[in-house]
C-alpha positions as CSV (number, residue, x, y, z in Angstrom):
1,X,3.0,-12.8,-24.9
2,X,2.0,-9.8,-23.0
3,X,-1.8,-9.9,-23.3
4,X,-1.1,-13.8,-22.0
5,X,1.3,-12.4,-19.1
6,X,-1.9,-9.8,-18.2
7,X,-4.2,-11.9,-18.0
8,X,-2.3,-15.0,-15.7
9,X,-1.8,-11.3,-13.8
10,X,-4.9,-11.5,-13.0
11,X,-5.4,-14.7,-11.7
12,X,-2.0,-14.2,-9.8
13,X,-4.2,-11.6,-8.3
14,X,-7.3,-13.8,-7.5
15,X,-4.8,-16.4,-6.3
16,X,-2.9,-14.0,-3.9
17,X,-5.9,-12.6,-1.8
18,X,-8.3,-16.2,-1.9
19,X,-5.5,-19.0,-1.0
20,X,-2.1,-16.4,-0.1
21,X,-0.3,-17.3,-2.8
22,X,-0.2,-16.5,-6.8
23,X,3.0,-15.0,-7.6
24,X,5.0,-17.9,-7.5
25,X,2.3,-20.8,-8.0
26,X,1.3,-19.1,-11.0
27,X,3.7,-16.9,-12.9
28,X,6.8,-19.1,-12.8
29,X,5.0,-22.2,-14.2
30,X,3.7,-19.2,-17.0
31,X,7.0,-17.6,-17.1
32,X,9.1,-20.5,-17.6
33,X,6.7,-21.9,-21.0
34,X,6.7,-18.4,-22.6
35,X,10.3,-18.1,-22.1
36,X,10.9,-21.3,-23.5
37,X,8.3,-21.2,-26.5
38,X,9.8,-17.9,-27.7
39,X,13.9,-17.7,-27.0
40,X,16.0,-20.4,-28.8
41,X,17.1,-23.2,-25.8
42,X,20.6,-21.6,-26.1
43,X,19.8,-17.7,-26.1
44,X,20.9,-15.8,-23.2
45,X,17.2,-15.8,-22.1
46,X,16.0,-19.8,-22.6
47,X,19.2,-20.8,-20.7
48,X,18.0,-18.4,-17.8
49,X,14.3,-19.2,-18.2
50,X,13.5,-20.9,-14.7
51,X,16.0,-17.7,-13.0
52,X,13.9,-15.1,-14.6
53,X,10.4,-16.7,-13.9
54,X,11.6,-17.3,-10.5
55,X,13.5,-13.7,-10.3
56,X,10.8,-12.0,-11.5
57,X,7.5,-13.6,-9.7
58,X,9.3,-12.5,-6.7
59,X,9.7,-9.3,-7.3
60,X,5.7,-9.5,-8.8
61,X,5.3,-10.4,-4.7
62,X,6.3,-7.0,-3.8
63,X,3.3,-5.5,-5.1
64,X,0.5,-7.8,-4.9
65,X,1.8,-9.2,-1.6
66,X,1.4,-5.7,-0.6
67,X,-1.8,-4.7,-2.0
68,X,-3.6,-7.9,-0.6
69,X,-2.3,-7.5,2.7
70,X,-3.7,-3.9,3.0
71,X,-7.0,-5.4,2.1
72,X,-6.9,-8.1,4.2
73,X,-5.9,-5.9,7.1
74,X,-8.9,-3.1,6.2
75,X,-11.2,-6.2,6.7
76,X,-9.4,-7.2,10.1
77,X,-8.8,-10.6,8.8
78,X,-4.9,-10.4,9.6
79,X,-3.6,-11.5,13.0
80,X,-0.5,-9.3,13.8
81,X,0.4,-10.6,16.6
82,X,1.1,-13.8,15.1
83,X,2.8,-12.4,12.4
84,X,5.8,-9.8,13.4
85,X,7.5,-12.6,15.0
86,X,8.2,-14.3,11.6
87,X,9.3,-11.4,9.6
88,X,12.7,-10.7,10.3
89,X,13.5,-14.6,10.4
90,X,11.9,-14.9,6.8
91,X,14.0,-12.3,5.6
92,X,16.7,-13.4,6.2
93,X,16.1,-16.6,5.1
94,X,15.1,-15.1,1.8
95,X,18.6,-13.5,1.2
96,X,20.3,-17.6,1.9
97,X,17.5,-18.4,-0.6
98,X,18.1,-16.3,-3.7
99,X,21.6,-16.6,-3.3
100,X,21.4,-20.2,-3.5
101,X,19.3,-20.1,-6.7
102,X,21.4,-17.7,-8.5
103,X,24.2,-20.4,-8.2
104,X,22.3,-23.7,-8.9
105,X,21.3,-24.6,-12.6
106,X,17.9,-23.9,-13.7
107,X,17.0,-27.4,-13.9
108,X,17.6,-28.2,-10.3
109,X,15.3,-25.4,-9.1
110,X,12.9,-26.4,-11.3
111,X,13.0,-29.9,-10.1
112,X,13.1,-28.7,-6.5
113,X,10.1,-26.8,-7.2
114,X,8.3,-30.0,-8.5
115,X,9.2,-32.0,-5.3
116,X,8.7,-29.4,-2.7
117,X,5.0,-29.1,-3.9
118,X,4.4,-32.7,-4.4
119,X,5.2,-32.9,-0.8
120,X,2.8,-30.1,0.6
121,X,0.1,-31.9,-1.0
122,X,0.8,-35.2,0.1
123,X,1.2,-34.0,3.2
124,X,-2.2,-31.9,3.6
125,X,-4.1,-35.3,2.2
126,X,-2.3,-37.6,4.6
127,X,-1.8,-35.9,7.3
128,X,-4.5,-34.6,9.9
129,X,-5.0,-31.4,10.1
130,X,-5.5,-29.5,7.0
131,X,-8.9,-30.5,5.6
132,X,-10.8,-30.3,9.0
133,X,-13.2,-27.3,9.7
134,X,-10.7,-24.9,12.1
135,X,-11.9,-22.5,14.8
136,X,-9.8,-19.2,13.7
137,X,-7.3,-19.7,17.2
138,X,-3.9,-19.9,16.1
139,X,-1.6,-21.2,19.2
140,X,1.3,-19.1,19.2
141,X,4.9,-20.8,18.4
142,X,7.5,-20.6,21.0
143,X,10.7,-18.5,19.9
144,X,13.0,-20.8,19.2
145,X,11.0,-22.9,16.8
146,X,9.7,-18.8,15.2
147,X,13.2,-18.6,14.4
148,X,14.0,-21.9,12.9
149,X,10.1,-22.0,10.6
150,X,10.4,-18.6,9.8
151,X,14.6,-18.9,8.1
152,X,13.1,-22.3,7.0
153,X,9.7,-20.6,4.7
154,X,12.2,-17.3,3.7
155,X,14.4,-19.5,2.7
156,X,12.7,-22.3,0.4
157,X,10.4,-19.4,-0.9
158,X,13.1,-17.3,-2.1
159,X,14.8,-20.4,-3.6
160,X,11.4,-21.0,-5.5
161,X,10.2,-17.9,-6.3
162,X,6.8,-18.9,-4.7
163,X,6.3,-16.5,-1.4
164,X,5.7,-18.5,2.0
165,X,2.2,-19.4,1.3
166,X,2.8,-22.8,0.5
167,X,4.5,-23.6,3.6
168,X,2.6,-20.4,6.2
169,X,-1.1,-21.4,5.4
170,X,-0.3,-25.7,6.0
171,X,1.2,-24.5,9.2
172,X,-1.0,-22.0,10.4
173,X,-4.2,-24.5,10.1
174,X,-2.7,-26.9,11.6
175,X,-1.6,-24.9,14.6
176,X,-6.0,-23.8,14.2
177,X,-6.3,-21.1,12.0
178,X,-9.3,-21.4,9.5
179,X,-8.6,-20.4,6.1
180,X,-9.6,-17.0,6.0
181,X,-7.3,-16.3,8.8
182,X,-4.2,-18.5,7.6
183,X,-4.4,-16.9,3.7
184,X,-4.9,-13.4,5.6
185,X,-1.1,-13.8,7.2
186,X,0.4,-15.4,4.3
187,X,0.2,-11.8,2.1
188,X,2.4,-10.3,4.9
189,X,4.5,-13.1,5.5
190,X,5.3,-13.0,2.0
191,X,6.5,-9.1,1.7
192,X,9.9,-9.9,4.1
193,X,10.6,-12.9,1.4
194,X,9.7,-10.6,-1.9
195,X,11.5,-7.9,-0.9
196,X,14.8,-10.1,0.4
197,X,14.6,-11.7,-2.5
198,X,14.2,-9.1,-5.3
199,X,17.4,-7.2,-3.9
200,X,19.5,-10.5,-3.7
201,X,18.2,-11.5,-6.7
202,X,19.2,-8.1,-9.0
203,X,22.7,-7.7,-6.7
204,X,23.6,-11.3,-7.7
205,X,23.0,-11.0,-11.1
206,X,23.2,-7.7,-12.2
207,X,26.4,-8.2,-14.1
208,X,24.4,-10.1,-16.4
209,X,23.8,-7.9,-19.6
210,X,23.1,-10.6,-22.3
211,X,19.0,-10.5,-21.1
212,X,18.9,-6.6,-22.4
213,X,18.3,-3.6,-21.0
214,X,14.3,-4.2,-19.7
215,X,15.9,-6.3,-17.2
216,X,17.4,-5.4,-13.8
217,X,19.7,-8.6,-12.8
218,X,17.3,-11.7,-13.4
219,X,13.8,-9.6,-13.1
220,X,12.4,-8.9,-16.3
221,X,11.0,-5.5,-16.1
222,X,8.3,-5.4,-18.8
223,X,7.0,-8.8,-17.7
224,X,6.8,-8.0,-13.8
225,X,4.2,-3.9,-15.1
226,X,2.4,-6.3,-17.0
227,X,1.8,-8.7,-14.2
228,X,0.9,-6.4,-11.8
229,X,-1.6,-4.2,-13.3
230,X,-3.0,-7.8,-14.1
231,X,-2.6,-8.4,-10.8
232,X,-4.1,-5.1,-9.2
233,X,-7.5,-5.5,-11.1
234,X,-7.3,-9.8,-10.3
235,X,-7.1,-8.5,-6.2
236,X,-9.9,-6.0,-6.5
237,X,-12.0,-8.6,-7.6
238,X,-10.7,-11.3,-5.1
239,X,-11.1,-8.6,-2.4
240,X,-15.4,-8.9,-2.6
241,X,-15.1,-13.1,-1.6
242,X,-12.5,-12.5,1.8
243,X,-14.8,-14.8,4.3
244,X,-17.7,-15.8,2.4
245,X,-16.0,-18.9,1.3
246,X,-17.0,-22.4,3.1
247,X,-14.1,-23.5,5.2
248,X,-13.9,-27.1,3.7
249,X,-14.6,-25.8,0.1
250,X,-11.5,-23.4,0.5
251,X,-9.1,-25.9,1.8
252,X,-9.7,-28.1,-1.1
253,X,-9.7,-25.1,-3.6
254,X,-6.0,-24.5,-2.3
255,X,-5.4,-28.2,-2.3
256,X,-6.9,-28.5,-6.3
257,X,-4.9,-25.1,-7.2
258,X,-1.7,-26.9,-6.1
259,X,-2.6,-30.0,-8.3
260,X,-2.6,-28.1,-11.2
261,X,0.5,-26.1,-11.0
262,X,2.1,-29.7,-10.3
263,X,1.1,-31.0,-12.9
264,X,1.9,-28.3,-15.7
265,X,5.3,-27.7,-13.9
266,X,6.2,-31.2,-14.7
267,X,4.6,-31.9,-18.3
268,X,6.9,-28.5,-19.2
269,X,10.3,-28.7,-20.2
């Protein structure tokens, strides 16, 4: 299990730098099958499945949100400006988030996690806006709509486990950003959401004791070191393609990516 959990680290980590998002998009689709091959359905752990993939591949975000954000930002890909406006309001929505997930039954997450990304992608193939070559100048939100985006993505991230990507890089190439640019904010607009989360996530279930003691609340503590060192050596790779990519090629990588995590999140169960 662990050598599998390593190496889906990894591409976490490849994931996380290239297209902004891994953690989630990855490890709670990985997560939720081990979980479920290896516990009985009724064990303490396969009835908590989807909360400990989700609980845990936030807490994964911590790290290798962090880690590709400080290469991002060593390569000046990151565009502050644009992004302090949205951290507070993420975080908080993060808290609403994991609270709400806690209470709700694994299935429903699971299944909001299945609709939510079906939407983004039919979204970015029917709409304008996402698959067009885009000049790298984001226009700048006014406050009021900051505040309600950013509780929005916190929010629905935290609930899912998935960090903002899913929802920050759609919006920030449609408002002009190229995809260098809009997976470049995504690791930083994912930290207020991981870090939210985690602490919700462990406060709300740390009375929990049936999981054993490698666990703090939902998080599952062997799980998340093997993920990130999988992840550490997956973003050191990653780090060497930031802006050599084709524009149109990465847009549709992110779009194919998201088509496969559909798909194995709903043939699971």
């Amino acid at each position: 299990m662990y050598s599998v959990l390593f190496l889906c680290g990894g591409v976490a980590g490849v994931t996380t730098v290239l297209f902004g998002f891994g953690g989630g998009f990855v490890v709670v689709p990985l997560m939720y099958t081990l979980l479920i091959s290896v516990h009985d359905s009724d064990s303490a752990a396969g009835l908590a499945a989807m909360h400990i993939a989700v609980a845990t591949s936030t807490a994964l975000m911590i790290f290798a949100a962090s880690l590709s954000t400080w290469r991002h930002h060593r390569l000046r890909t990151v565009q502050w400006h644009l992004v302090r406006p949205l951290v507070g309001y993420i975080a908080i929505g993060a808290v609403l988030g994991a609270a709400a997930a806690v209470s709700l039954n694994g299935d429903w997450v699971r299944w909001v996690f299945i609709g939510y990304l079906g939407l983004t992608i039919a979204d970015a193939i029917l709409r304008p806006g996402f698959l067009h070559q885009a000049s790298g100048d984001v226009r700048p939100m006014g406050r009021l709509l900051t505040a309600m985006t950013g509780t929005f993505i916190g929010t629905i991230a935290a609930l899912l486990g998935v960090g903002g990507s899913v929802m920050t890089v759609p919006l920030m190439r449609r408002r002009g950003a190229n995809m260098t640019a809009a997976t470049a904010m995504a690791s930083p607009l994912s930290l207020p959401m991981a870090v939210s989360g985690t602490v919700t996530y462990v406060l709300l279930s740390a009375s929990n004791t049936a999981l054993g003691a490698w666990h703090a609340g939902y998080v599952d503590l062997r799980a998340l070191l093997t993920l990130a060192v999988g992840s550490w050596l997956g973003i050191r790779l990653a780090s060497l393609w930031i802006g050599r990519i084709p524009d149109r090629i990465h847009a549709g990588g992110y779009l194919v990516l998201l088509m496969v995590v559909l798909a194995v999140m709903v043939v699971i169960h």
